[in-house]
Backbone as CSV, one residue per row, in Angstrom:
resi,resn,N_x,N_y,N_z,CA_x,CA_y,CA_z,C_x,C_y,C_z
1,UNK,104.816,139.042,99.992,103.907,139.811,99.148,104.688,140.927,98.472
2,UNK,104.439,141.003,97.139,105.075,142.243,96.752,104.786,143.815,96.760
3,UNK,105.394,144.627,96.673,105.187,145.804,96.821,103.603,146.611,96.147
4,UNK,103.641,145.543,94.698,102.370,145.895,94.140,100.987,145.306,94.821
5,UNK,101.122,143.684,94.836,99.988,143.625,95.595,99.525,144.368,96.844
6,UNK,100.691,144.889,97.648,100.325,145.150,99.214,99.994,146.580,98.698
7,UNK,100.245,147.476,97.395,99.572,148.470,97.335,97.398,148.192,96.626
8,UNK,97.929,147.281,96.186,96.328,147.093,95.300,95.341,146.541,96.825
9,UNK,96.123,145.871,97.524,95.857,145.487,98.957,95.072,146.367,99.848
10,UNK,95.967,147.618,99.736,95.420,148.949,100.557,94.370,149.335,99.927
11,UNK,94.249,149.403,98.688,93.157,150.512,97.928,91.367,149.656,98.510
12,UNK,91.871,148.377,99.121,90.560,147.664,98.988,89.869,148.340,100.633
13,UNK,91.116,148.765,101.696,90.887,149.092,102.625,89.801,150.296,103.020
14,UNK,89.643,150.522,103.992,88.797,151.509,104.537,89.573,152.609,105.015
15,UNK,89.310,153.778,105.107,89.977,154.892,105.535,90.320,154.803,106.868
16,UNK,89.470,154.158,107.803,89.617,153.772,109.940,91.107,152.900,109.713
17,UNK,90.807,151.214,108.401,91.842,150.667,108.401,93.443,151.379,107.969
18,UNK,93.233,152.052,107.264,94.418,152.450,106.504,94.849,153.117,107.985
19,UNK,94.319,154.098,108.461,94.788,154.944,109.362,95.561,154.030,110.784
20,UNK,94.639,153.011,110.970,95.165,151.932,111.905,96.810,151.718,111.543
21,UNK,96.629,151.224,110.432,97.675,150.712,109.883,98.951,152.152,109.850
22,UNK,99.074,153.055,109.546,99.568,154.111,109.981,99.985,154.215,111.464
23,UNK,98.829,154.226,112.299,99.335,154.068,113.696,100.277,153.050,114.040
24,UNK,100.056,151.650,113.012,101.105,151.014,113.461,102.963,150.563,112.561
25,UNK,102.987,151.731,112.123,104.179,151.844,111.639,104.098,151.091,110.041
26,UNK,102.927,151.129,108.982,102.970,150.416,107.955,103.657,151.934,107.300
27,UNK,104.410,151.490,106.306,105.000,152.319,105.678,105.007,152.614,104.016
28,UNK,103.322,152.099,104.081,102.774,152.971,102.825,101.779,152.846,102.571
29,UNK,101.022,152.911,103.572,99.375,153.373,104.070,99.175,155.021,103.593
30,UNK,99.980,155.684,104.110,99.651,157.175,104.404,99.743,157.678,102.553
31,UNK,100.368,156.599,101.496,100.363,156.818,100.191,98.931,156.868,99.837
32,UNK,98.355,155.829,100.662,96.972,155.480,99.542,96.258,156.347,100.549
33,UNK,96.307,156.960,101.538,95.257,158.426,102.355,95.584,159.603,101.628
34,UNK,96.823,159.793,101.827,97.384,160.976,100.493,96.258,160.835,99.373
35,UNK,96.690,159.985,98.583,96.234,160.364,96.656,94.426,160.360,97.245
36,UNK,93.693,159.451,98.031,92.523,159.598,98.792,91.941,161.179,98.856
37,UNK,93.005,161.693,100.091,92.217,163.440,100.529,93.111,164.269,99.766
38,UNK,94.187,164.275,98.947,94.769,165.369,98.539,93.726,166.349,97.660
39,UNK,92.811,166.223,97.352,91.452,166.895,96.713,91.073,167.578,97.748
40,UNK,90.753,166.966,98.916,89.739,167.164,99.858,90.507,168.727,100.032
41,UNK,91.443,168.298,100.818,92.598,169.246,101.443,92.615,170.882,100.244
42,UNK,92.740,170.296,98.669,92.715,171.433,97.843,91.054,172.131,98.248
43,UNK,90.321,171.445,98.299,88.933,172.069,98.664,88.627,172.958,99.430
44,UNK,89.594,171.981,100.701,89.375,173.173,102.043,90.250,174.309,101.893
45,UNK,91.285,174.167,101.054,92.184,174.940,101.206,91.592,176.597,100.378
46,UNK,90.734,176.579,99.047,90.324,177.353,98.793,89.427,177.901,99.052
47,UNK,88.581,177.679,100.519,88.030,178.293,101.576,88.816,179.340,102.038
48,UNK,90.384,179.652,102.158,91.132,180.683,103.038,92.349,181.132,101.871
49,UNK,92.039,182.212,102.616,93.179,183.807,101.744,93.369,184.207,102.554
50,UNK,94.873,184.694,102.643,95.461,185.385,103.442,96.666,186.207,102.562
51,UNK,96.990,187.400,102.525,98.022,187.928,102.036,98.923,187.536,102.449
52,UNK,100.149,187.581,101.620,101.366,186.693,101.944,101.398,185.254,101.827
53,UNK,100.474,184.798,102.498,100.060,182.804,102.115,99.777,182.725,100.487
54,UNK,100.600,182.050,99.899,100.026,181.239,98.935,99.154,180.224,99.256
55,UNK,98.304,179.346,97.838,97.819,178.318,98.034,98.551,177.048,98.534
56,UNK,100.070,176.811,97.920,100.946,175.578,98.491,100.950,176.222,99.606
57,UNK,101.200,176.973,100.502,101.147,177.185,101.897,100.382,176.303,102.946
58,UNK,98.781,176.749,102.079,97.712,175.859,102.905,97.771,174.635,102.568
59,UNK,98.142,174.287,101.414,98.199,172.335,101.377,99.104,172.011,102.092
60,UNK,100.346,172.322,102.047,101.238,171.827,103.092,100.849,171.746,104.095
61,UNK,100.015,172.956,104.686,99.625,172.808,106.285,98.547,172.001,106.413
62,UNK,97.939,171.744,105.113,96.367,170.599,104.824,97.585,169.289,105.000
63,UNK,97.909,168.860,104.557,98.876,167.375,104.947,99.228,167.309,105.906
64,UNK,100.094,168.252,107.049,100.442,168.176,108.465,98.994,167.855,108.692
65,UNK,98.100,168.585,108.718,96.411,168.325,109.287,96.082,166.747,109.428
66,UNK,96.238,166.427,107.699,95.634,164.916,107.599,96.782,164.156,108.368
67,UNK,97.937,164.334,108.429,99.421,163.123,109.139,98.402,163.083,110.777
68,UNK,98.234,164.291,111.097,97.184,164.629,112.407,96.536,163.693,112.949
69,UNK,95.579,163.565,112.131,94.538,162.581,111.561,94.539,161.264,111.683
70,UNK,95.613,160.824,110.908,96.159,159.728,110.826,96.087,158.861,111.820
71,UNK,97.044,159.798,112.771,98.108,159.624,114.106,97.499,159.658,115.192
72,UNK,96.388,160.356,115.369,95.221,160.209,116.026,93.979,159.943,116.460
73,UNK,93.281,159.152,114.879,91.693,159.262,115.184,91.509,157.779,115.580
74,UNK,90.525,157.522,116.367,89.943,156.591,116.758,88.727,156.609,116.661
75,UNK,88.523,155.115,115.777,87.021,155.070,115.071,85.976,154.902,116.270
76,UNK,86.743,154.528,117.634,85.417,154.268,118.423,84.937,155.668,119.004
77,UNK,85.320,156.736,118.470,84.604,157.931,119.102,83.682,158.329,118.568
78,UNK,83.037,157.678,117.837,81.681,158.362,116.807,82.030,159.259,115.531
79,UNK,82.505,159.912,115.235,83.071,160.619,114.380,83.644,159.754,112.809
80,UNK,83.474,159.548,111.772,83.759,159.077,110.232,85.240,159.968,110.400
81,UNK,86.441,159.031,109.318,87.762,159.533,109.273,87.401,160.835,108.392
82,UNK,86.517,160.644,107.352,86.704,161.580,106.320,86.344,163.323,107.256
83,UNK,85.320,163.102,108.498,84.553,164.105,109.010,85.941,164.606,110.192
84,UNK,86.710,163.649,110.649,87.604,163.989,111.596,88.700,164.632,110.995
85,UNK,89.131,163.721,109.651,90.435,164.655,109.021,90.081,166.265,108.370
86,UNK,89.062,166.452,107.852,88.679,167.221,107.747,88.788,168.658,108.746
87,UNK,87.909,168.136,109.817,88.315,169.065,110.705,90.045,169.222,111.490
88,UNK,90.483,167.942,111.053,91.829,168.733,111.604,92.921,169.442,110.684
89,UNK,92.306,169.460,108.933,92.566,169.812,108.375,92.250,171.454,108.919
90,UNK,90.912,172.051,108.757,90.528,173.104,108.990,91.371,173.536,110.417
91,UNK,91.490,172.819,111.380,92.231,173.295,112.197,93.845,173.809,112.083
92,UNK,94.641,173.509,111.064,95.698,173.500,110.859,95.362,175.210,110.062
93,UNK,94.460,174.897,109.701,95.034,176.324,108.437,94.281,177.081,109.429
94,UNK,93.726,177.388,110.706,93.166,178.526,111.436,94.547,179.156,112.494
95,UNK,95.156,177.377,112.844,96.041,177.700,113.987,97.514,178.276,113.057
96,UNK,97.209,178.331,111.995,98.967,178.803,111.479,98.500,180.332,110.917
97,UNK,97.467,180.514,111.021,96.880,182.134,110.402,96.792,182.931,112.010
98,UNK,96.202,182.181,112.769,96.685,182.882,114.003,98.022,183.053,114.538
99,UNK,98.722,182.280,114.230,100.012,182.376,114.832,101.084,183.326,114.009
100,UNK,100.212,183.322,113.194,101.306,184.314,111.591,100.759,185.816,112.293
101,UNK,99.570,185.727,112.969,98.925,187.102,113.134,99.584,187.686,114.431
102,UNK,99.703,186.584,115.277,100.191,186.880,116.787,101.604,187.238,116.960
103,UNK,102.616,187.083,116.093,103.896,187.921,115.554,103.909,189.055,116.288
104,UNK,105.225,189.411,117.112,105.722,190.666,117.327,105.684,191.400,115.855
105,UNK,106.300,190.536,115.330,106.930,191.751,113.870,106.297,191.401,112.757
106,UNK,105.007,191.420,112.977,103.955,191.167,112.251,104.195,192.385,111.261
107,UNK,103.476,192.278,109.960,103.383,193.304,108.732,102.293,194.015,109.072
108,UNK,102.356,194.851,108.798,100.603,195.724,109.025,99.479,195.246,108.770
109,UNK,99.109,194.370,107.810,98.573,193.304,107.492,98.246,191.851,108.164
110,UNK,98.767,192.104,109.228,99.038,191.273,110.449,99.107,189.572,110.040
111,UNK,99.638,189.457,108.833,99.760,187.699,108.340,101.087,188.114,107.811
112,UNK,101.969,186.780,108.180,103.333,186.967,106.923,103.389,185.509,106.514
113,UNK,104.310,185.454,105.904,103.928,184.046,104.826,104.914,182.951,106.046
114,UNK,104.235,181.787,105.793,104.331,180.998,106.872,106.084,180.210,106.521
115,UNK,106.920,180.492,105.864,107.825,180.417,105.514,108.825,181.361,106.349
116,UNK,108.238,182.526,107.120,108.791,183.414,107.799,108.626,182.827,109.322
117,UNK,107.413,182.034,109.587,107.613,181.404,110.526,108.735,180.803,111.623
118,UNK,108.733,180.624,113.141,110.095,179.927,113.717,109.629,178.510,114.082
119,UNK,110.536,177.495,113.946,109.541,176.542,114.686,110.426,176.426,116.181
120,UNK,109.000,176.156,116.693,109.737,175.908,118.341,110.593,174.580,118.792
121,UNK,110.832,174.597,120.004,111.680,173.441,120.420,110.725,172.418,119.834
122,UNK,109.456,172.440,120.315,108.685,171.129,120.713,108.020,170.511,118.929
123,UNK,108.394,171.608,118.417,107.550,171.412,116.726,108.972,170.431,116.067
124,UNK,109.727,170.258,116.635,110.854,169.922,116.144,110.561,168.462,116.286
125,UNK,109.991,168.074,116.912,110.124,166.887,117.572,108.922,165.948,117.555
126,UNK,107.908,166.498,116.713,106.690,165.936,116.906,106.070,165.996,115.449
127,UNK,106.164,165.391,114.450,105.420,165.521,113.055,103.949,166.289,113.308
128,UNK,103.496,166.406,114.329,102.001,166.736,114.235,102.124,168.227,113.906
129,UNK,103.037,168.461,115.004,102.822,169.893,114.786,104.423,170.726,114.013
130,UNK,104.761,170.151,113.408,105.798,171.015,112.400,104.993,172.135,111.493
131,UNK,105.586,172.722,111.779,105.043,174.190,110.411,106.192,174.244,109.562
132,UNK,105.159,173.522,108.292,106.162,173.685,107.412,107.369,174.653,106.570
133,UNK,108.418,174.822,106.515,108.772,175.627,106.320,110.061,175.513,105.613
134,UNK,111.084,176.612,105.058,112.490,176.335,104.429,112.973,175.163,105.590
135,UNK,113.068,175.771,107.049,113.839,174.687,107.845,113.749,173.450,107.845
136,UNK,112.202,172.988,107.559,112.011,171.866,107.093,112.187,170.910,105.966
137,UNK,112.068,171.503,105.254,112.836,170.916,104.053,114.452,170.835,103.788
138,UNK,115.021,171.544,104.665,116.432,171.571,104.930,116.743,170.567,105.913
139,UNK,115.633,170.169,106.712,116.189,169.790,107.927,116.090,167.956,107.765
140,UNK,117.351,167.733,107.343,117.488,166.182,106.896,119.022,165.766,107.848
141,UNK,118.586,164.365,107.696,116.767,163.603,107.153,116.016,163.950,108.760
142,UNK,114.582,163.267,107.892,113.601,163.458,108.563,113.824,162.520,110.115
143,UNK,112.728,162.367,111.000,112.679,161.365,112.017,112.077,160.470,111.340
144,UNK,110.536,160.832,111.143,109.533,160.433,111.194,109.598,159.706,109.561
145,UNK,109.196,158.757,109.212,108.389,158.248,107.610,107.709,159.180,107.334
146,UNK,106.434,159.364,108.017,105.645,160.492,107.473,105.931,161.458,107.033
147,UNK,106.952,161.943,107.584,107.510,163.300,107.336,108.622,163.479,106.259
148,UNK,108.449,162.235,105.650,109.535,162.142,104.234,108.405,161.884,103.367
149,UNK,107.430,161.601,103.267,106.073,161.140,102.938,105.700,163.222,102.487
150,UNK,105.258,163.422,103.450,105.129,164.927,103.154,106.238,165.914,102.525
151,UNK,107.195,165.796,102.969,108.817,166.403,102.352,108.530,165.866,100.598
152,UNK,108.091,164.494,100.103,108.063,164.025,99.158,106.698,164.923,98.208
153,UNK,105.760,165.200,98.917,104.644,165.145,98.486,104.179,166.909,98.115
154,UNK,104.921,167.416,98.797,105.636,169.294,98.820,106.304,169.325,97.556
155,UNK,107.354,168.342,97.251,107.908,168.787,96.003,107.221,168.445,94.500
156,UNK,106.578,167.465,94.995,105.785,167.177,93.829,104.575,168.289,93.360
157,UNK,104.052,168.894,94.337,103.311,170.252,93.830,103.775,171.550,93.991
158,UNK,105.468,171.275,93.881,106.122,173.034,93.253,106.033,173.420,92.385
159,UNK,105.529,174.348,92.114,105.430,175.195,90.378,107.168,175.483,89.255
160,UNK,107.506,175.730,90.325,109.198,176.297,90.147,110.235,174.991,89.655
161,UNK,110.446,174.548,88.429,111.378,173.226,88.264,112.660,173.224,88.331
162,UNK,113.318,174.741,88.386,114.901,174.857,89.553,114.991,174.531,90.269
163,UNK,113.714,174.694,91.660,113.166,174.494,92.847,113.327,173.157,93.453
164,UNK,111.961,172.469,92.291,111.667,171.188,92.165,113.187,170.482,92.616
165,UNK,114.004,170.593,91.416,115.568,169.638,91.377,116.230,170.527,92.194
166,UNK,116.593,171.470,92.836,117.789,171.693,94.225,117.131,170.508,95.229
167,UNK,115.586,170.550,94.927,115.144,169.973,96.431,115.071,168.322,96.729
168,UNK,115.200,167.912,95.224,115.163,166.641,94.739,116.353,166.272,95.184
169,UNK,117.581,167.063,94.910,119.089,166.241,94.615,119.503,166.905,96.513
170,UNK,118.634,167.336,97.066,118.925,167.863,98.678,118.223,166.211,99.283
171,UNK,117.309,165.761,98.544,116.143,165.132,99.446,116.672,163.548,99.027
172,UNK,116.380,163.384,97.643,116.587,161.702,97.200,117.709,161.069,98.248
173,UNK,118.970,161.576,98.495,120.027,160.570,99.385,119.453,160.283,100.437
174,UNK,118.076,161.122,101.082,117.469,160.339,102.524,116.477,159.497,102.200
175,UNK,115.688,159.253,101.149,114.829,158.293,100.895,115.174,157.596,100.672
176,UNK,114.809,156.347,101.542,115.454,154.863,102.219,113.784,154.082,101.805
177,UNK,112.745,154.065,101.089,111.823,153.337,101.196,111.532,153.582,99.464
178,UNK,110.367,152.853,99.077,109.960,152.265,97.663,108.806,153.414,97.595
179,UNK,107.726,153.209,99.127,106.615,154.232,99.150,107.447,155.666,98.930
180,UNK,108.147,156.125,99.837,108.172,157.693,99.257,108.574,157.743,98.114
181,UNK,109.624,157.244,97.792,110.637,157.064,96.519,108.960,157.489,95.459
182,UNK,107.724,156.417,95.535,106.977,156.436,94.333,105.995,157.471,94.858
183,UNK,105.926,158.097,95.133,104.960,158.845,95.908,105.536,160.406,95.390
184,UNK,106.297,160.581,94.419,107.148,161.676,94.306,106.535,161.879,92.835
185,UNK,106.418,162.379,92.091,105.874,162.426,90.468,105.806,164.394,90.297
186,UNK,106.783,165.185,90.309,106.218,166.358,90.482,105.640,167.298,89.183
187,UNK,104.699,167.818,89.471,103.966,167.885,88.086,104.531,169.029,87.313
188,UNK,105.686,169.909,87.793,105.807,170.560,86.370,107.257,170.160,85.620
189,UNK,107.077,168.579,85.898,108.665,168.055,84.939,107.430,167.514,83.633
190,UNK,106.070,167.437,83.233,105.147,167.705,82.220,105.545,168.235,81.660
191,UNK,105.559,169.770,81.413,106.002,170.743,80.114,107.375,170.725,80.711
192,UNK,108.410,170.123,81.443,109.750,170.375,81.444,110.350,169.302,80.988
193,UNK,110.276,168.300,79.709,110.695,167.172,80.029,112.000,167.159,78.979
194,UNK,112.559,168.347,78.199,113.898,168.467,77.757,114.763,169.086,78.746
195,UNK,114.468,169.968,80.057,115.454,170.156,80.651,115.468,169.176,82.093
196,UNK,114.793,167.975,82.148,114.746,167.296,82.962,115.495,166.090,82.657
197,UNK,115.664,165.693,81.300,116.658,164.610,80.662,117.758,164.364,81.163
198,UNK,118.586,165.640,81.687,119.966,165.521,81.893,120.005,165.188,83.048
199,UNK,119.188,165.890,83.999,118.829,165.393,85.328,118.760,163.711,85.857
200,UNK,117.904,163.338,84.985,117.505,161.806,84.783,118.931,161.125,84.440
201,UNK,119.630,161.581,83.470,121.005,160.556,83.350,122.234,160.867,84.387
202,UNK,122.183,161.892,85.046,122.765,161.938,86.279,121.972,160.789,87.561
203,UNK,121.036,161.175,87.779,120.283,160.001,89.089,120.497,159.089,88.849
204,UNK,120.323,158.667,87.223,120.244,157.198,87.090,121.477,156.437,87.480
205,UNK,123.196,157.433,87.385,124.196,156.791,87.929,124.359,157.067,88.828
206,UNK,123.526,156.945,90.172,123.856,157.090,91.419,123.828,155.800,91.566
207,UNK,124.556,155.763,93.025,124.930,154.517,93.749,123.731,154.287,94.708
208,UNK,123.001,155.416,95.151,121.919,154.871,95.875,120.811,154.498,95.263
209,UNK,120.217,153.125,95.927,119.447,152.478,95.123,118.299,153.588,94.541
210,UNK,117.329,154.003,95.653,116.431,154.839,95.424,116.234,155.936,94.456
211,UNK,117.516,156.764,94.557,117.888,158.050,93.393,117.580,157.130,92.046
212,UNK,117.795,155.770,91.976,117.766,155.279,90.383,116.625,155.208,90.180
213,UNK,116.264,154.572,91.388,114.638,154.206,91.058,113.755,155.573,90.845
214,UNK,114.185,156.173,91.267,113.732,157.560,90.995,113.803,157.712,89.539
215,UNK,114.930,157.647,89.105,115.106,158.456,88.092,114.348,157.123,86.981
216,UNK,114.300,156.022,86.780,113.257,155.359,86.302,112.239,155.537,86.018
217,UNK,111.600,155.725,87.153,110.120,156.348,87.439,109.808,157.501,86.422
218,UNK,110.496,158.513,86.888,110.713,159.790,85.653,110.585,159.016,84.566
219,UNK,111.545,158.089,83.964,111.157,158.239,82.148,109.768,157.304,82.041
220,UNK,109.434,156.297,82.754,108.300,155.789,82.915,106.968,156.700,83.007
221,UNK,107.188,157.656,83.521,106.173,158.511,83.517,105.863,160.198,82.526
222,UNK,106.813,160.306,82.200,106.809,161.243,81.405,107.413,160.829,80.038
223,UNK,107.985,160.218,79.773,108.925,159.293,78.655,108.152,158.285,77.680
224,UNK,106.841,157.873,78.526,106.337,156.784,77.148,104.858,157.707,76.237
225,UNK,104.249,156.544,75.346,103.599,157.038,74.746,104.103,157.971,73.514
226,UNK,103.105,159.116,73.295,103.952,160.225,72.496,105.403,160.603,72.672
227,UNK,105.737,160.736,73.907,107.201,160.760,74.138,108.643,160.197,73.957
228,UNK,107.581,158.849,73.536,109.110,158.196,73.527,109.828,157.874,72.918
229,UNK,111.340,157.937,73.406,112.291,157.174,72.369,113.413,156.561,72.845
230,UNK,113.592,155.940,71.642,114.576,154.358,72.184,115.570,155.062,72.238
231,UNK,115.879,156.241,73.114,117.432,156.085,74.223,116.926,155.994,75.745
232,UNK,115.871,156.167,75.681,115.452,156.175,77.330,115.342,154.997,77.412
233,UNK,114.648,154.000,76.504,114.600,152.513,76.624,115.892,151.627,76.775
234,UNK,117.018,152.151,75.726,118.469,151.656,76.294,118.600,152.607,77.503
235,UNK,118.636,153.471,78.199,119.152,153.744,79.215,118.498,153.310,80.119
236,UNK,117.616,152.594,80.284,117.005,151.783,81.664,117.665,150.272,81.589
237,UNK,117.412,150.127,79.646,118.444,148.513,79.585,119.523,148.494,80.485
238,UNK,120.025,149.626,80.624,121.607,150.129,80.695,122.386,149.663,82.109
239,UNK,120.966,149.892,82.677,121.305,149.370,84.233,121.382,148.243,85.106
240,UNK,122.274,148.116,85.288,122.789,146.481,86.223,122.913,146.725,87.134
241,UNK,121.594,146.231,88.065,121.914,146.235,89.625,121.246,145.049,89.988
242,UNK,121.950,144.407,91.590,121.328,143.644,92.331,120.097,143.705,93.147
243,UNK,119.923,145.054,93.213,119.356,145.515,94.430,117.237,144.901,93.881
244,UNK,116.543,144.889,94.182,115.342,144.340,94.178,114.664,145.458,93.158
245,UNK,114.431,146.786,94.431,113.497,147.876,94.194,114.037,148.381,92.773
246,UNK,115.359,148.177,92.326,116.052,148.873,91.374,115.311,147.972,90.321
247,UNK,115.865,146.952,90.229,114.852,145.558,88.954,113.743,145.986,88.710
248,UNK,113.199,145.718,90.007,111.555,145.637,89.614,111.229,146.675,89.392
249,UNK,111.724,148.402,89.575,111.209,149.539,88.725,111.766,149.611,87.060
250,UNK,112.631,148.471,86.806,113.123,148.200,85.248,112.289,147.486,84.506
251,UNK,111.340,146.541,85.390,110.659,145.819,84.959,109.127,146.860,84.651
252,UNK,108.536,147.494,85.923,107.745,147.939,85.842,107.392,148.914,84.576
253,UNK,109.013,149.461,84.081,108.494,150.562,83.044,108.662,150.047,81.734
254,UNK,109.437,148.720,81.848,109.405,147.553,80.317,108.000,147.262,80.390
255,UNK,107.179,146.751,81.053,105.576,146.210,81.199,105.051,147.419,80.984
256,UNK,104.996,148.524,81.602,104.020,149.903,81.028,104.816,150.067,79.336
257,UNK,105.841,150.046,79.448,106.358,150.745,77.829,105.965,149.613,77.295
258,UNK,105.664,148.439,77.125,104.677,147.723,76.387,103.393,148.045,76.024
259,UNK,102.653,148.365,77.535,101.063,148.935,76.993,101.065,150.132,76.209
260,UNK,102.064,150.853,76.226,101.776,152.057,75.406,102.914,151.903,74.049
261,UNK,103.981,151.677,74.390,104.800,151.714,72.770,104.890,150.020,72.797
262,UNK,103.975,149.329,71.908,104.519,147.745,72.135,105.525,147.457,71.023
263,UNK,105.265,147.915,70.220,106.116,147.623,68.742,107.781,148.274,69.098
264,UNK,107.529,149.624,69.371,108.937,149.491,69.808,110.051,149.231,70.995
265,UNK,109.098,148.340,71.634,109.665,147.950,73.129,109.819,146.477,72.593
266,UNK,109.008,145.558,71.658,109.307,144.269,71.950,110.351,143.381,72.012
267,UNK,111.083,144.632,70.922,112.859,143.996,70.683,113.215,143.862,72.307
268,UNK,113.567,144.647,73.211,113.946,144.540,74.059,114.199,142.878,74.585
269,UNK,112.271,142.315,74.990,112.451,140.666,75.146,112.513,139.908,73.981
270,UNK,112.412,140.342,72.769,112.877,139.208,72.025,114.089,138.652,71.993
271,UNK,114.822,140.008,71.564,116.504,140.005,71.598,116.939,140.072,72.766
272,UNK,115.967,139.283,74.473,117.441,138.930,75.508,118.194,140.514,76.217
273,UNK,117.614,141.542,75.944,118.269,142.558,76.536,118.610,142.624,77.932
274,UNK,117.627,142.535,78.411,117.629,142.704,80.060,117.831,141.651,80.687
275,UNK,118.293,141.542,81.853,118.855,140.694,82.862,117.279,139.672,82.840
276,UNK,117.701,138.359,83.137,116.815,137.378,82.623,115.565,137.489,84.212
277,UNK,115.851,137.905,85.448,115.001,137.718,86.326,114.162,139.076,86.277
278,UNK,114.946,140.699,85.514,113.819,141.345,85.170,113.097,140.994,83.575
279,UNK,113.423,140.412,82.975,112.963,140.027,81.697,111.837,138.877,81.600
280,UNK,111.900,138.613,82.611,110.520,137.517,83.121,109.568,138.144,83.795
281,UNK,110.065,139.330,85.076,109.252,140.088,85.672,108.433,140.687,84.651
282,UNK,108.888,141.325,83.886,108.652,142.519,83.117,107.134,141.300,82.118
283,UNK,107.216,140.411,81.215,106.605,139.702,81.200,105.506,139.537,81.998
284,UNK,105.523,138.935,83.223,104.786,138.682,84.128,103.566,140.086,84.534
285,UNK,104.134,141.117,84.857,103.449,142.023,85.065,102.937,142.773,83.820
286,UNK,103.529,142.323,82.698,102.502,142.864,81.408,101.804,141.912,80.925
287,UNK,101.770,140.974,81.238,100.784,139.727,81.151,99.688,140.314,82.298
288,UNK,99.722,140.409,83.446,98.736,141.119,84.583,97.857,142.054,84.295
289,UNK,98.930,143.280,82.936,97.850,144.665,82.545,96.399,144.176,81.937
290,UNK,95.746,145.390,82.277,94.662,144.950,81.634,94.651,145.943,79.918
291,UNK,95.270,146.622,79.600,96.068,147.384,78.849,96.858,146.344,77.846
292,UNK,97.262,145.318,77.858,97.939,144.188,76.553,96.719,143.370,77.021
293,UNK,96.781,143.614,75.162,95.745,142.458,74.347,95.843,141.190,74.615
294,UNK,94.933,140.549,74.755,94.794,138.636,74.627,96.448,137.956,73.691
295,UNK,96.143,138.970,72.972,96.831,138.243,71.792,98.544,138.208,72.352
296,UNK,98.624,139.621,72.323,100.088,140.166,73.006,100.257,139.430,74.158
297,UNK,99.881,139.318,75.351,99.918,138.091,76.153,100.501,136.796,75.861
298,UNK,99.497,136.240,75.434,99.835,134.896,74.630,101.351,135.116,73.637
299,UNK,101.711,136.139,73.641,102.607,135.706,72.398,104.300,136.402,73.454
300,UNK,103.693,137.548,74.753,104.901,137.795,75.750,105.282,136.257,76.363
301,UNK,104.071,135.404,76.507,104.291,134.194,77.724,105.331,133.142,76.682
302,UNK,105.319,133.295,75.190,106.031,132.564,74.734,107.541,132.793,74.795
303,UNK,107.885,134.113,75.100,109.341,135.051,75.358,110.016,134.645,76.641
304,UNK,109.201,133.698,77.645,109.647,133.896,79.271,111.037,132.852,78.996
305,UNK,112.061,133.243,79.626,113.268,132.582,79.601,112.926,131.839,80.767
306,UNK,113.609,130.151,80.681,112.931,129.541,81.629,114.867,129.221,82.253
């Protein structure tokens, strides 16, 4: 099964199933609970103020909550996932405001920002209870999936796009999977997308598979539509690799840069550009959109190199 179906797979699931599936080591379940409660979590989160805490403070500690969740609920106790994560959401942001308060060298104000935090022996060792913090994001790689899952999901809602890329080019060499790798989209490379270019043609010549696929993703997502232009389209041509995840994110953003720029993507398969097993993919999955016309279809399926 491919990576796409087994994600369209999950979305059909139930929140008890997904979480099951989490308990048992699926490794990109906790994607489709993420994009699920990451609302929820902003909800609860603007329930609590604390001086010194920012709002990313409490989401971060709202995601340790839901990983919580995850890792623990069992549907046969009476309790709905949405009513259990919830509360262990709320529990996360009470127990890190107490513990910020219970400080010897507390501020007069008796909260300090949870970044000032220590983590103990035992937080080290247990995703449930890590408090997130600089150490954590330093502290690579992770044990846990999840916890590259969250490491991933932190940088994607930094405000700061210096930030964003120290933490990117600290983090990408440990992401070893397709889920975190896509699970990363951080939202202020939006209004940053001339000083993020250069960035992108550095990743893209890395040797590790993932960093490329990364950096793919980027022009796929910020790069088409109004944005685009045919050097980002040769610079994805550009790339020759064996590796699977690397193709099929070449393919994936030839099939989207169809639904949105078709006229100037078609040269690509007419004229033979791309390696012939992503040049069929790419086909195949823009034949799938529901985004290309009847017509466009019918006239990609005549392009498939056999």
């Amino acid at each position: 099964m491919s990576e796409n179906q087994h994600e369209e797979n999950l979305k059909e699931l139930s929140d008890a199933q997904l979480a099951k599936l989490i308990q048992n080591g699926d490794e990109s379940a906790f994607n489709e609970i993420f994009k699920r409660y990451i609302r929820l979590i902003f909800s609860i989160a603007s329930k609590y103020s604390a001086e010194s805490f920012e709002k990313s403070d409490f989401v971060q500690e709202g995601l340790i909550g839901l990983l919580s969740a995850c890792r623990t609920f069992d549907e046969n106790a009476g309790a709905s996932f949405k009513n259990y994560a919830s509360l262990c959401v709320e529990r996360r942001f009470i127990s890190i405001i107490k513990k910020a308060s219970q400080r010897k060298d507390t501020a007069q104000n008796g909260v300090v920002s949870i970044y000032d935090l220590e983590l103990t022996a035992d937080s080290t060792t247990d995703p449930e209870e890590i408090v997130l913090s600089k150490e954590f994001l330093q502290s690579l790689p992770h044990k846990y999936y999840e916890e590259d899952n969250v490491h991933g999901a932190i940088i994607s809602y930094m405000k700061d796009f210096d930030e964003v890329i120290e933490s990117l080019n600290n983090f990408l060499p440990y992401v070893d999977n397709w889920a975190t790798c896509d699970l990363m989209s951080p939202k202020i490379f939006k209004k940053n997308t001339e000083r993020l270019l250069p960035h992108i043609h550095r990743w893209i010549k890395s040797p590790h598979t993932y960093t490329v696929r990364f950096a793919i993703e980027m022009l796929m997502s910020f790069y088409l539509g109004d944005k685009y232009d045919d050097s980002c389209g040769q610079l994805v041509s550009s790339v020759k690799s064996e590796e699977y995840y690397i193709n099929m994110m070449i393919a994936w953003y030839f099939a989207t840069a169809l639904a949105k720029n078709y006229e100037q993507v078609i040269p690509y398969l007419q004229e033979k550009r791309l390696e012939k097993w992503t040049h069929n993919k790419t086909i195949q999955k823009a034949v799938e959109s529901y985004r290309i016309t009847k017509e466009q279809k019918e006239f990609l399926k005549t392009l498939k190199i056999k």
